[in-house]
N, CA, C and O atoms as a DFTB+ gen file, in Angstrom:
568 C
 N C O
     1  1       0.843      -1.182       0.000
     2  2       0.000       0.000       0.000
     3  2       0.885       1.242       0.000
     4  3       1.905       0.996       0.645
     5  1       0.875       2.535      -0.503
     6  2       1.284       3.118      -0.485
     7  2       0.920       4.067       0.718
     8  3      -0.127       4.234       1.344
     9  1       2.588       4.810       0.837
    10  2       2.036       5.422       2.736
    11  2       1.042       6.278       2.760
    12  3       0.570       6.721       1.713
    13  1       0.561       6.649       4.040
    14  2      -0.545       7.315       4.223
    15  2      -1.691       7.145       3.300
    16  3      -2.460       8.086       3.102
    17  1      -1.847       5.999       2.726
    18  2      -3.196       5.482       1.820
    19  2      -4.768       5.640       2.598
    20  3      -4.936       5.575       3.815
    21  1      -5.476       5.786       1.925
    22  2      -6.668       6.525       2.947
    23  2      -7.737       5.101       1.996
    24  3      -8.123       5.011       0.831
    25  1      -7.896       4.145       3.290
    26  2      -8.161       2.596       2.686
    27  2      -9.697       2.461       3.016
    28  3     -10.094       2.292       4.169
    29  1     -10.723       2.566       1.677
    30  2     -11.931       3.079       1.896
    31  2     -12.649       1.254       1.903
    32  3     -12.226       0.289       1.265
    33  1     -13.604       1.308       2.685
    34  2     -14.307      -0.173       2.846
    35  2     -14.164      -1.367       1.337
    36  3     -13.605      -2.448       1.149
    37  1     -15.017      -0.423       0.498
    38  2     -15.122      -1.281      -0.848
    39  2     -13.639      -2.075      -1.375
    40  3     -13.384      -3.207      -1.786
    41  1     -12.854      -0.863      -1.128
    42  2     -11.310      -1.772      -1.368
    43  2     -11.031      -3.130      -0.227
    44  3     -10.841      -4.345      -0.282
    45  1     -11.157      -1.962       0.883
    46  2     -11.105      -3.133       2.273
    47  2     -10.939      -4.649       1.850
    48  3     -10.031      -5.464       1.690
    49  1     -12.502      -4.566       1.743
    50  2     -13.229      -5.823       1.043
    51  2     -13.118      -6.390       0.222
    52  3     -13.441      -7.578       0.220
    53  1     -12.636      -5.804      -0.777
    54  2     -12.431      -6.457      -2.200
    55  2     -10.882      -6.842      -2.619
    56  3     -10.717      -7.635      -3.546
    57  1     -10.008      -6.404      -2.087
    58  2      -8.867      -6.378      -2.188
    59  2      -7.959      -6.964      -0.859
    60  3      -7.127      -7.853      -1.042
    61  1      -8.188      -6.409       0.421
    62  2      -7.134      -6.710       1.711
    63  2      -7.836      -7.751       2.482
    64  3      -7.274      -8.739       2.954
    65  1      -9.069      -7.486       2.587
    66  2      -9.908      -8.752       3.722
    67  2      -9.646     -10.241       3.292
    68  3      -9.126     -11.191       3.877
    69  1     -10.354     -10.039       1.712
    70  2     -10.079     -11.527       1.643
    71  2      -8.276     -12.204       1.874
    72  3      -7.802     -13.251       2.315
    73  1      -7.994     -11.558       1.581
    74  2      -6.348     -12.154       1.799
    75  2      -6.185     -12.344       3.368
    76  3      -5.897     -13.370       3.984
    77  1      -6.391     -11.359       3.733
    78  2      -5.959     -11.511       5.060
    79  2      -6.799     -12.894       5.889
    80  3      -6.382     -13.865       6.522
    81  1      -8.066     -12.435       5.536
    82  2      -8.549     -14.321       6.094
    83  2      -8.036     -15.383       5.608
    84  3      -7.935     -16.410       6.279
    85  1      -7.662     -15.295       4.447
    86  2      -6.936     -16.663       3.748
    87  2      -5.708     -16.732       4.276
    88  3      -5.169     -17.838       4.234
    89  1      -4.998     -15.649       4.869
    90  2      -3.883     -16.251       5.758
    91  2      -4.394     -16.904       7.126
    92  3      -4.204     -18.015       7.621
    93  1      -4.956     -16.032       7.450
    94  2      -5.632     -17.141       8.856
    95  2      -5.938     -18.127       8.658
    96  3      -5.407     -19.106       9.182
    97  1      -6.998     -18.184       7.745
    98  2      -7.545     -19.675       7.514
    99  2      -6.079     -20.938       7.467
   100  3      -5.907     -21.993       8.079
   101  1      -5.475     -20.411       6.736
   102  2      -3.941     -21.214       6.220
   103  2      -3.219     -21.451       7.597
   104  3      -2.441     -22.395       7.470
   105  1      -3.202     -20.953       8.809
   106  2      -2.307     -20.517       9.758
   107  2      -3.081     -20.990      10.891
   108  3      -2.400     -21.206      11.893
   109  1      -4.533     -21.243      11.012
   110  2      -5.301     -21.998      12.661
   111  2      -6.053     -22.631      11.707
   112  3      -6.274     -23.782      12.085
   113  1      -6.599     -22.374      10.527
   114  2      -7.981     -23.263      10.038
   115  2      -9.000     -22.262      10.433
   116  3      -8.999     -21.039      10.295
   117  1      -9.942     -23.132      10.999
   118  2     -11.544     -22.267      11.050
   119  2     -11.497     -22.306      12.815
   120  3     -12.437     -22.778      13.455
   121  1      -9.982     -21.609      13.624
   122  2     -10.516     -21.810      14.508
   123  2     -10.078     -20.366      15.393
   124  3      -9.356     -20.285      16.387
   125  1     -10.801     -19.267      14.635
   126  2     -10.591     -18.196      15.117
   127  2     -10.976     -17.016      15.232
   128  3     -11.320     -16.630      14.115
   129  1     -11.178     -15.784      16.414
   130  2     -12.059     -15.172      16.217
   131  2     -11.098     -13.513      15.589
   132  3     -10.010     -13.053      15.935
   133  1     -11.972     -13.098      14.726
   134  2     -11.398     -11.953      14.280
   135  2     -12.199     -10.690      14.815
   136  3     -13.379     -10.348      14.899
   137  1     -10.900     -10.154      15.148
   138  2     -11.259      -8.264      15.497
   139  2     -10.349      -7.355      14.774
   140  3      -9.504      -7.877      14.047
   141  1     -10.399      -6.084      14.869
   142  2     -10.145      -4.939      14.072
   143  2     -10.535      -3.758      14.991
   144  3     -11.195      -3.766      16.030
   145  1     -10.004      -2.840      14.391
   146  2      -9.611      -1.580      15.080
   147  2     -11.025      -1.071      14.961
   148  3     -12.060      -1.738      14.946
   149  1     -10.853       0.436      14.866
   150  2     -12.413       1.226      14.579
   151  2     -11.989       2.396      13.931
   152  3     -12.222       3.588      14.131
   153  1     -10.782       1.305      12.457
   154  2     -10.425       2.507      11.658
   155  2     -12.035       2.244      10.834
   156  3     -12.893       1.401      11.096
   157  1     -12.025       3.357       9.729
   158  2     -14.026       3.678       9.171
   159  2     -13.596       2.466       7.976
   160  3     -14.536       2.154       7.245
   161  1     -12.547       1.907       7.767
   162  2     -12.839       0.680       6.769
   163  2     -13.343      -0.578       7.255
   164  3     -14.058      -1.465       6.789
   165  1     -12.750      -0.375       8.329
   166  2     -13.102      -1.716       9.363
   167  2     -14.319      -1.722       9.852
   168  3     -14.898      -2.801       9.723
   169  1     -15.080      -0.626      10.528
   170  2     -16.257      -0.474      11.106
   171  2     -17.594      -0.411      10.144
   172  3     -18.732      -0.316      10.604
   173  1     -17.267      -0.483       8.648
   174  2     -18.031      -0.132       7.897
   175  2     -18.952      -1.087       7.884
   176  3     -18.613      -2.215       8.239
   177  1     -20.425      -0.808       7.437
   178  2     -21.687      -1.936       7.001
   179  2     -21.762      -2.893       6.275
   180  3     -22.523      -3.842       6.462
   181  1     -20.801      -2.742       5.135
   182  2     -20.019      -3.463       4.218
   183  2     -19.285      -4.974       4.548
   184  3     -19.559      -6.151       4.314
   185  1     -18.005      -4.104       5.346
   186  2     -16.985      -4.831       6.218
   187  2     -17.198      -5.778       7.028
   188  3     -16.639      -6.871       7.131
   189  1     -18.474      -5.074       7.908
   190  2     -19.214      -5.906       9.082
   191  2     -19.950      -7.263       8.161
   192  3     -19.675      -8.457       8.282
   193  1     -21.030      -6.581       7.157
   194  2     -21.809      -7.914       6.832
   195  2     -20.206      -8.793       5.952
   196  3     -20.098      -9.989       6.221
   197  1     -19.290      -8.288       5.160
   198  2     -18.843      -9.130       5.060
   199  2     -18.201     -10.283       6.040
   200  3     -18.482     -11.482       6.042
   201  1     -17.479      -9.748       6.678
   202  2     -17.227     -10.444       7.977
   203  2     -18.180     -11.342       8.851
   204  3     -17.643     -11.962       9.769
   205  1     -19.740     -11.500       8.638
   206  2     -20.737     -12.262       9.036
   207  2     -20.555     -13.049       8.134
   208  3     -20.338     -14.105       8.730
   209  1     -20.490     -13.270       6.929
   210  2     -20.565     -14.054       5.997
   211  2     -19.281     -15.087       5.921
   212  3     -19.231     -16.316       5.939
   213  1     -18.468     -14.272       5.845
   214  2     -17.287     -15.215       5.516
   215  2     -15.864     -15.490       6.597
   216  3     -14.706     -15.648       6.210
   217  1     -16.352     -15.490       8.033
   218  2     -16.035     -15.478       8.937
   219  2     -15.870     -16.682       9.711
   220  3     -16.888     -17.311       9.424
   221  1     -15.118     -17.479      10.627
   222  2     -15.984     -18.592      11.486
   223  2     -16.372     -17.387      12.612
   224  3     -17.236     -17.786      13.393
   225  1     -15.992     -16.217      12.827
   226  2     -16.281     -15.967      13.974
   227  2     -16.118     -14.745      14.466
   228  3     -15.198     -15.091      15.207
   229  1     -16.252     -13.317      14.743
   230  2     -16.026     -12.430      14.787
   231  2     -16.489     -11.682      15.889
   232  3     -17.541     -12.038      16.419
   233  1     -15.889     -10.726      16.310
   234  2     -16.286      -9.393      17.238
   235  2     -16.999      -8.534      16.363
   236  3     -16.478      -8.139      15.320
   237  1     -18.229      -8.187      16.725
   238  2     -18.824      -7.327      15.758
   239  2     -18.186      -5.958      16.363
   240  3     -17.568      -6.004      17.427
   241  1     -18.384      -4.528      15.528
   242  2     -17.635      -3.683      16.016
   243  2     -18.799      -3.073      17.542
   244  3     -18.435      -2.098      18.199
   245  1     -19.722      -3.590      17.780
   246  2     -20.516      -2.728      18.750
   247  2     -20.393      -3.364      19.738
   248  3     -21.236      -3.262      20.629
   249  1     -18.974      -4.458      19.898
   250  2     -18.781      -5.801      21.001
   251  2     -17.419      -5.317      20.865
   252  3     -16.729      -5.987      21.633
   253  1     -16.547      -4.272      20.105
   254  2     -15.077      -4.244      20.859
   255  2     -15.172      -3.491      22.173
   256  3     -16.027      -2.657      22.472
   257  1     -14.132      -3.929      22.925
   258  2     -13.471      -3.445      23.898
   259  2     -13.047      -1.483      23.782
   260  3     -11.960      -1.015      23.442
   261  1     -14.196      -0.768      24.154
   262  2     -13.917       0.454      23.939
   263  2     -12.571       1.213      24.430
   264  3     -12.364       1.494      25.611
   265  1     -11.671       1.510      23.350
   266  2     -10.397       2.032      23.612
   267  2      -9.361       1.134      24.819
   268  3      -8.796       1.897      25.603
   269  1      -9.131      -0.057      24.987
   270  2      -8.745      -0.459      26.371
   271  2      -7.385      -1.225      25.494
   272  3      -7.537      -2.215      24.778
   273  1      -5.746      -0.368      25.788
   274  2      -4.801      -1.463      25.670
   275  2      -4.753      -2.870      26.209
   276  3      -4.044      -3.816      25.867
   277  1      -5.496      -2.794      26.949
   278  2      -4.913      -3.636      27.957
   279  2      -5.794      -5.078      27.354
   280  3      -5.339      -6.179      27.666
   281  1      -6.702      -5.020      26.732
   282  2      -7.086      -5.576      26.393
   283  2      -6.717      -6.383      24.449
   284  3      -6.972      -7.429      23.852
   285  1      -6.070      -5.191      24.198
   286  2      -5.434      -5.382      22.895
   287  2      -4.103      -6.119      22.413
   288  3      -3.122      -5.549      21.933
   289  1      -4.257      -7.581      22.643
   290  2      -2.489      -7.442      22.340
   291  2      -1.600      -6.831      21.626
   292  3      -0.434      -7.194      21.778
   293  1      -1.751      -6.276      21.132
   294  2      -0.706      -5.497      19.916
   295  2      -0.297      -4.647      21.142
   296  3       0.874      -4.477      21.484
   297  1      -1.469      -4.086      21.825
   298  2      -0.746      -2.903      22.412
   299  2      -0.094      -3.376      23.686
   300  3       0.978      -2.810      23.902
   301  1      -0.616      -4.650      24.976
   302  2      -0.118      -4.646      26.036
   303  2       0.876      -6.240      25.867
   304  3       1.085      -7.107      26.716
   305  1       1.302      -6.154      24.520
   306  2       2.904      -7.596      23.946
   307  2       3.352      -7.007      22.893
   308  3       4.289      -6.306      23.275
   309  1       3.204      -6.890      21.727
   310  2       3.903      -6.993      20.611
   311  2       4.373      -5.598      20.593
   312  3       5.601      -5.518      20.640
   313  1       3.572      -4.168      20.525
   314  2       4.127      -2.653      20.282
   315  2       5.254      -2.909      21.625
   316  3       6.411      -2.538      21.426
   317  1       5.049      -3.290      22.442
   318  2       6.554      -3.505      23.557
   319  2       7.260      -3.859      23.271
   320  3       8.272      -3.158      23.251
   321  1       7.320      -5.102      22.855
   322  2       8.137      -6.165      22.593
   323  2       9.009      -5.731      21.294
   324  3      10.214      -5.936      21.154
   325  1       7.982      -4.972      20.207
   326  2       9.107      -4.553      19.030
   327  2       9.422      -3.170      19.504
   328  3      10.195      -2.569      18.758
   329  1       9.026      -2.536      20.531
   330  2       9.959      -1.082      20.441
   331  2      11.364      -1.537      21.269
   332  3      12.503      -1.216      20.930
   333  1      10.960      -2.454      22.565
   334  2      12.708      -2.591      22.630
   335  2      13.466      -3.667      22.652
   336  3      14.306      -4.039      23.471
   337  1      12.992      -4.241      21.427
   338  2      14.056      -4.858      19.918
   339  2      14.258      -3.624      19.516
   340  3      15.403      -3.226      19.732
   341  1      13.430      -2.753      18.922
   342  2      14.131      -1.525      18.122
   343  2      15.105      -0.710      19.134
   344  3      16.140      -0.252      18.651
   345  1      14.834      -0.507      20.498
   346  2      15.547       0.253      21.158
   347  2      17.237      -0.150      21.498
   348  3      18.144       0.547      21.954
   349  1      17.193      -1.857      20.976
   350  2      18.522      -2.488      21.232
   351  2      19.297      -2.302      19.889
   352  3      20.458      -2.709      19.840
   353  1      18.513      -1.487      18.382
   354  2      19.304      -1.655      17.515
   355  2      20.488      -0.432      17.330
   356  3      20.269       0.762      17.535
   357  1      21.333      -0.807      17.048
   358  2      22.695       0.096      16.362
   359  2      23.330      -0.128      15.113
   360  3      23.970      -1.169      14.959
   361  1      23.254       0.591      14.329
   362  2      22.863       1.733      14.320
   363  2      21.523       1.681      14.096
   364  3      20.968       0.626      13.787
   365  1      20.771       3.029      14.257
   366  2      19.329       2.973      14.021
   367  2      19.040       3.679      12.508
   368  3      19.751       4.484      11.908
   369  1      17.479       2.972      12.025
   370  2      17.602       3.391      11.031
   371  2      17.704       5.211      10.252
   372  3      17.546       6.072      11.118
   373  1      17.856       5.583       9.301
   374  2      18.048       7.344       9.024
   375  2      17.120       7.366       8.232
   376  3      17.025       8.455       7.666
   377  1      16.134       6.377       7.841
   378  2      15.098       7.022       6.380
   379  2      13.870       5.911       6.646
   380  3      13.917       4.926       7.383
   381  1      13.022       6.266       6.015
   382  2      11.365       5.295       6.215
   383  2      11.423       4.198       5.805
   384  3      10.722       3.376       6.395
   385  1      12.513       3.579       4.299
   386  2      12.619       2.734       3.867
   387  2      13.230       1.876       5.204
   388  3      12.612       0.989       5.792
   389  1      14.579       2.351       5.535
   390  2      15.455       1.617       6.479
   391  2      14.869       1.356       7.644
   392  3      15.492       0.472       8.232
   393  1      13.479       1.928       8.530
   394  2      12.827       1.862       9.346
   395  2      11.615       0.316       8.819
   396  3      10.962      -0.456       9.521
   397  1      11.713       0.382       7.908
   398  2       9.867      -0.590       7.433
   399  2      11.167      -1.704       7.652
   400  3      11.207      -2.572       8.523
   401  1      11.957      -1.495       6.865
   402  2      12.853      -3.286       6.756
   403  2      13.550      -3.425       8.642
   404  3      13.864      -4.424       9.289
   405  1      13.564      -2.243       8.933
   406  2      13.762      -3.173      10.501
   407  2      12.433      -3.303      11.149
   408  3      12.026      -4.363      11.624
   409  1      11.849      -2.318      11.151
   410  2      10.575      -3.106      11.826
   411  2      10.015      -4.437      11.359
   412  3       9.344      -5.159      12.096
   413  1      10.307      -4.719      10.156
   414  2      10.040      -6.179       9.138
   415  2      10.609      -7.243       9.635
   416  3      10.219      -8.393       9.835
   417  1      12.070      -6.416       9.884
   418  2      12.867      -7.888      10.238
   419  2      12.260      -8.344      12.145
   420  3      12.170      -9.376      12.809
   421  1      12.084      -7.408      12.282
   422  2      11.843      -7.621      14.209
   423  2      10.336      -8.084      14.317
   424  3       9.948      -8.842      15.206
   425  1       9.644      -7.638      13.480
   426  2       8.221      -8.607      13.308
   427  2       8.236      -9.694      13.002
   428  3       7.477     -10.436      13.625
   429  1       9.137     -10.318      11.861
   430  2       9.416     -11.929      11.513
   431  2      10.034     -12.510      12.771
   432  3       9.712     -13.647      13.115
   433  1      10.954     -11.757      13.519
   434  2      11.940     -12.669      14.734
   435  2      11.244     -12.115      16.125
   436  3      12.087     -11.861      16.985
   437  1       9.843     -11.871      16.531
   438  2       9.221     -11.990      17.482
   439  2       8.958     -13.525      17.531
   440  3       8.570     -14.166      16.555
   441  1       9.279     -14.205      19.120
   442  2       8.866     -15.523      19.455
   443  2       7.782     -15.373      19.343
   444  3       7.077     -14.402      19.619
   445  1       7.425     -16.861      18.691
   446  2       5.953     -16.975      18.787
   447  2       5.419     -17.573      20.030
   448  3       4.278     -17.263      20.370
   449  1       6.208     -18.506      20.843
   450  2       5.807     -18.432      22.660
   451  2       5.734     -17.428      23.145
   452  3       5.336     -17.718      24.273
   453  1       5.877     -15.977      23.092
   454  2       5.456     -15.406      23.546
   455  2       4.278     -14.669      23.041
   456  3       3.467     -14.151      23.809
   457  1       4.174     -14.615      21.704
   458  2       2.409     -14.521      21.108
   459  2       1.754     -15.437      21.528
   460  3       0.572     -15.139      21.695
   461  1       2.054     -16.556      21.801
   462  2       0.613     -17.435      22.482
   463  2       0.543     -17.420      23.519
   464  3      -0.607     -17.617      23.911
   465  1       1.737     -17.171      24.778
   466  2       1.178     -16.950      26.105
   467  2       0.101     -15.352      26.177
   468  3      -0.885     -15.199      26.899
   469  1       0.649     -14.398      25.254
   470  2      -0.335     -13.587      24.953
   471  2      -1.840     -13.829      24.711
   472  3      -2.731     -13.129      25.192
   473  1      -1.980     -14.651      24.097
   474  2      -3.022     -15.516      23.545
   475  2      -3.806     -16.255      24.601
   476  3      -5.015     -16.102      24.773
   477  1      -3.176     -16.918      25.167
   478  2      -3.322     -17.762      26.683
   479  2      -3.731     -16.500      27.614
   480  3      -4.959     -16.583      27.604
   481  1      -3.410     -15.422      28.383
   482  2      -3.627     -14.768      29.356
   483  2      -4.831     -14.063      28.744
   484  3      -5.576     -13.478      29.531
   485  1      -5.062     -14.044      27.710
   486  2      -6.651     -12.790      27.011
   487  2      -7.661     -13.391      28.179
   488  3      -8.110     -12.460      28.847
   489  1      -8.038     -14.398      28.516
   490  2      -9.404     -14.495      29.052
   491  2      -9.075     -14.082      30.551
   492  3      -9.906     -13.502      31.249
   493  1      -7.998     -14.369      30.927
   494  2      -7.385     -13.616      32.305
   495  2      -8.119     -11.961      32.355
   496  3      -8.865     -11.509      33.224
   497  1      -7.608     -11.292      31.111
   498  2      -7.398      -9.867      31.142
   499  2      -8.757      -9.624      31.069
   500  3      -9.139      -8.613      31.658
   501  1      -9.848     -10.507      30.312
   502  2     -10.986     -10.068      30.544
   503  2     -11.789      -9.998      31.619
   504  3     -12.717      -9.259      31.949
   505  1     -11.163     -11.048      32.163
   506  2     -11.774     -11.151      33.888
   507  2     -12.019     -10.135      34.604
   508  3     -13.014      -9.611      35.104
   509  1     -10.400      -9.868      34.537
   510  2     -10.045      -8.499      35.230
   511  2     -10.538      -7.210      34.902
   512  3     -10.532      -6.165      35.554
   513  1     -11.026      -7.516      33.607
   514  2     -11.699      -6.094      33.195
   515  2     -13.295      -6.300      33.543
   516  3     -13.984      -5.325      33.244
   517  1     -13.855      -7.197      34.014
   518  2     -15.015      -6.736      34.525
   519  2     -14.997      -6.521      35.593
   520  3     -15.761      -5.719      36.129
   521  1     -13.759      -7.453      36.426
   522  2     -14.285      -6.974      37.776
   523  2     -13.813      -5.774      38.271
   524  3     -14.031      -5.311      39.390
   525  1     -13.082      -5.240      37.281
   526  2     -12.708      -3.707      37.923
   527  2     -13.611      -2.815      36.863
   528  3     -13.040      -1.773      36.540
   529  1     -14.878      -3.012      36.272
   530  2     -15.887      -2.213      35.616
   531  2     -15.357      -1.847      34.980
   532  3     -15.431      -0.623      35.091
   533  1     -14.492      -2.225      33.924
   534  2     -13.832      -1.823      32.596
   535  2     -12.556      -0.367      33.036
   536  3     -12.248       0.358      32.089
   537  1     -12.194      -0.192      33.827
   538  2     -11.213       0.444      34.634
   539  2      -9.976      -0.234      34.047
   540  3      -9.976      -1.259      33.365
   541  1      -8.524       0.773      34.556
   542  2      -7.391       0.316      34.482
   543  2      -7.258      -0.978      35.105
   544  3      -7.801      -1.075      36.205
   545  1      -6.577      -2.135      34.594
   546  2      -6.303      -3.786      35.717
   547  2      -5.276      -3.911      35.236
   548  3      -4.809      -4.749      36.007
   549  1      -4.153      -3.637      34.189
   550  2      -2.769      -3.989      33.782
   551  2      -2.122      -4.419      35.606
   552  3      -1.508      -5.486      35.602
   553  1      -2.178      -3.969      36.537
   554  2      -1.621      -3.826      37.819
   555  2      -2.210      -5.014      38.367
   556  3      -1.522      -5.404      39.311
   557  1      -3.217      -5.754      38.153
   558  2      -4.120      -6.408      39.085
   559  2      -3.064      -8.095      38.177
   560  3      -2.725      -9.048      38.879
   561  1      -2.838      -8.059      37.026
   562  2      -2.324      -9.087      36.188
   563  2      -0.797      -9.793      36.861
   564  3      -0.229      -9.021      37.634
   565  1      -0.169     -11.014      36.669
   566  2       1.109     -11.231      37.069
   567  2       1.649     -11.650      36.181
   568  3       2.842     -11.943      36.266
């Protein structure tokens, strides 16, 4: 995609979704549930019924987790985990190109034991997020 691409549903759909499920599908089978942000390609009417259709399983967008890292792995494992890999590199990169190929390379060489204990603790984190009424719980976790 080219940067700052402004990625409108119909493409979404017609072009990035299906691929992207066909990697999943290829990578667990039919045994997984998909979510997405609440960028307007993702949240779209479009997006959504596609995603009913050709889904095993999905978060509809009026069932995400409103704004909560803690609940997101990207945000409370992997954005950690690759900023300090990036913070251990030397030299660092000087241009956008030299930045995408290290962030590339540090996305391919994230353990994947540690994406699935990620994976493993989600129903933990949800716990914790009700019983503290959808409040901060990162602290309440071990």
């Amino acid at each position: 995609m080219p940067e700052k691409a402004k990625i409108k549903a119909d493409y979404y759909v017609s072009n990035l979704l299906p691929e992207l499920l066909e990697d999943c599908f290829e990578q667990v089978g039919n045994v997984f549930i998909f979510q997405q942000d609440g960028a307007p390609a993702h949240t779209a009417k479009h997006t959504q019924d596609f995603l009913l259709i050709n889904c095993p399983d999905f978060i509809d967008k009026d069932e995400w987790p409103p704004n909560s890292p803690d609940l997101n792995p990207l945000d409370y494992h992997v954005w950690g985990e690759m900023m300090t890999r990036y913070s251990s590199l030397s030299p660092k990169p000087t241009d956008v190109n030299q930045l995408k190929d290290a962030l590339q390379i540090i996305w391919n060489e994230l353990p994947q034991a540690s994406i699935n204990k990620a994976i493993r603790t989600f129903r933990q984190r949800l716990q914790s997020c009700i019983r503290v009424e959808g409040r901060h719980f990162e602290q309440l976790l071990s």
